[in-house]
C-alpha positions in Angstrom: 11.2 -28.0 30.6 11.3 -28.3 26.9 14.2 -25.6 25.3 16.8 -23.9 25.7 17.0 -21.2 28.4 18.2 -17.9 27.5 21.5 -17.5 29.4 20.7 -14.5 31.6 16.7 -15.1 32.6 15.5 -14.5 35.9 12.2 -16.1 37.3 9.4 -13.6 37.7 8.1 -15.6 41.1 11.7 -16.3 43.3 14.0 -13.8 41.9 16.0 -17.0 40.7 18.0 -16.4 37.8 20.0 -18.7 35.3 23.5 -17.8 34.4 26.1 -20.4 33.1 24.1 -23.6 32.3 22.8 -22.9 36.5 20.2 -21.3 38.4 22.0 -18.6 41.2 21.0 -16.0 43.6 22.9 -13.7 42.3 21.4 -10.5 41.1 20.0 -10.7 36.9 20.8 -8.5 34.5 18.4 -5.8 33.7 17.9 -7.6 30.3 17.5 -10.8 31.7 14.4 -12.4 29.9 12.1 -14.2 32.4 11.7 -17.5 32.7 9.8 -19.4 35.4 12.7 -21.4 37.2 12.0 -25.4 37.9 11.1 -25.3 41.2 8.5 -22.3 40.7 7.2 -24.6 37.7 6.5 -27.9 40.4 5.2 -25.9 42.9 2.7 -24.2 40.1 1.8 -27.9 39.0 1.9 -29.0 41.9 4.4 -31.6 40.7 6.8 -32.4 43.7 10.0 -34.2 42.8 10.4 -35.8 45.8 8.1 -36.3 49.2 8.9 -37.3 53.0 6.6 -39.4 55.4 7.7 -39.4 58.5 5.6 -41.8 61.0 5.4 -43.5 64.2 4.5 -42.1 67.8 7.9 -40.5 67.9 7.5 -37.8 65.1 3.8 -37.3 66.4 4.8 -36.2 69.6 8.0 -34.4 68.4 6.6 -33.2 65.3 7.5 -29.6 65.9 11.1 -30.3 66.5 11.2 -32.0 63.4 10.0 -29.7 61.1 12.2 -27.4 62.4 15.2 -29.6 62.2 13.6 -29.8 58.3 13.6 -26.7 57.6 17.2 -25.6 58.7 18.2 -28.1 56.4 15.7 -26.2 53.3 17.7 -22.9 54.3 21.2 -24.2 54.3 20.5 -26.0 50.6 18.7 -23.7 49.5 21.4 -20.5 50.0 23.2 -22.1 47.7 20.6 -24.1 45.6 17.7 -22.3 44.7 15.4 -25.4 43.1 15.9 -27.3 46.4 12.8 -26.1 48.3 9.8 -27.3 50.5 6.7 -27.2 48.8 4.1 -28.3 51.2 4.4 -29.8 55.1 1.1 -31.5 55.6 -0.2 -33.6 58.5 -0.5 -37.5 57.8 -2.2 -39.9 60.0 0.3 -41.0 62.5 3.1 -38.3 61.1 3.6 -35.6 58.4 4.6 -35.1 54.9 6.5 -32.7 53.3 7.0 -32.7 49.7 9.8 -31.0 48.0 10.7 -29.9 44.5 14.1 -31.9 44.5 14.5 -35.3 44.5 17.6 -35.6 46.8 16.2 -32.6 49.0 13.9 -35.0 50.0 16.4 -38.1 50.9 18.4 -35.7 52.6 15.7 -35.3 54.9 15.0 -38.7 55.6 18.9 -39.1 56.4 19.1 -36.0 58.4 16.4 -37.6 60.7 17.8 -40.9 60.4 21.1 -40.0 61.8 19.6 -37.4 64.4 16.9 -39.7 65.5 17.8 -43.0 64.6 14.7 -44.9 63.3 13.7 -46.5 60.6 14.9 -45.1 57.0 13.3 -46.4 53.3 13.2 -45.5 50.3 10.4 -47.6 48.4 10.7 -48.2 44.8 8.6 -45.8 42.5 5.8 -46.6 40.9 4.5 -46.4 36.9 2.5 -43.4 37.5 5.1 -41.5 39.0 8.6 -43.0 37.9 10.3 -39.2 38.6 8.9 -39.2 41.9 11.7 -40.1 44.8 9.8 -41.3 48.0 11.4 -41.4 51.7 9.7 -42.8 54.7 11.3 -42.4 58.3 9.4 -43.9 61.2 10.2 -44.2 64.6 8.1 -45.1 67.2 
């Protein structure tokens, strides 16, 4: 986002707000200005920083279990990180993807089902069109 953010401003979507060069939980002033925070911004442009693939016969038949395992890992990061969220969990033809508005949200995914799972962990290299765009695949069959 081009400019400088005001220091007390508080997103009008999450409840974010930004306080000393961060974004917090913490309550905003009642004079914060408003300001849509990052992650409301990718969701809204449907921009994802990062996105997950996970594949094979193994996270089709588990798939549930998961997500799940995903997810706790959205609500630990994002109690203390509010940009780190899940945008979108859709099914994938042999899998699921879930795309995310941080760019390490989504390898920590990949590693979290990597080390629970075992399988198959990559992390191809980006591509022209989308050079900000951090891409994980797990697979396990």
């Amino acid at each position: 986002m081009p400019g400088k953010i005001a220091e007390f401003a508080a997103c009008p979507h999450c409840t974010a707000n930004y306080r000393n060069g961060r974004w917090t939980w913490h309550e905003a002033p009642a004079d914060a200005t408003e300001h849509v925070c990052p992650a409301c911004k990718r969701i809204e442009d449907d921009d994802p920083a990062g996105v997950l693939h996970a594949s094979g016969e193994f996270a089709e038949l588990h798939r549930d279990e998961l997500i799940q395992l995903i997810r706790n890992i959205e609500k630990r990061e994002r109690t203390e990180h509010p940009l780190k969220r899940i945008m979108n969990i859709t099914d994938e033809d042999g899998g699921f993807g879930v795309t995310v508005t941080d760019s390490k949200l989504a390898e920590a995914f990949g590693q979290a089902l990597k080390n629970a799972y075992d399988g198959l962990l990559e992390r191809p290299p980006t591509t022209s069109d989308k050079q900000n765009l951090v891409r994980v695949r797990w697979t396990r069959d």
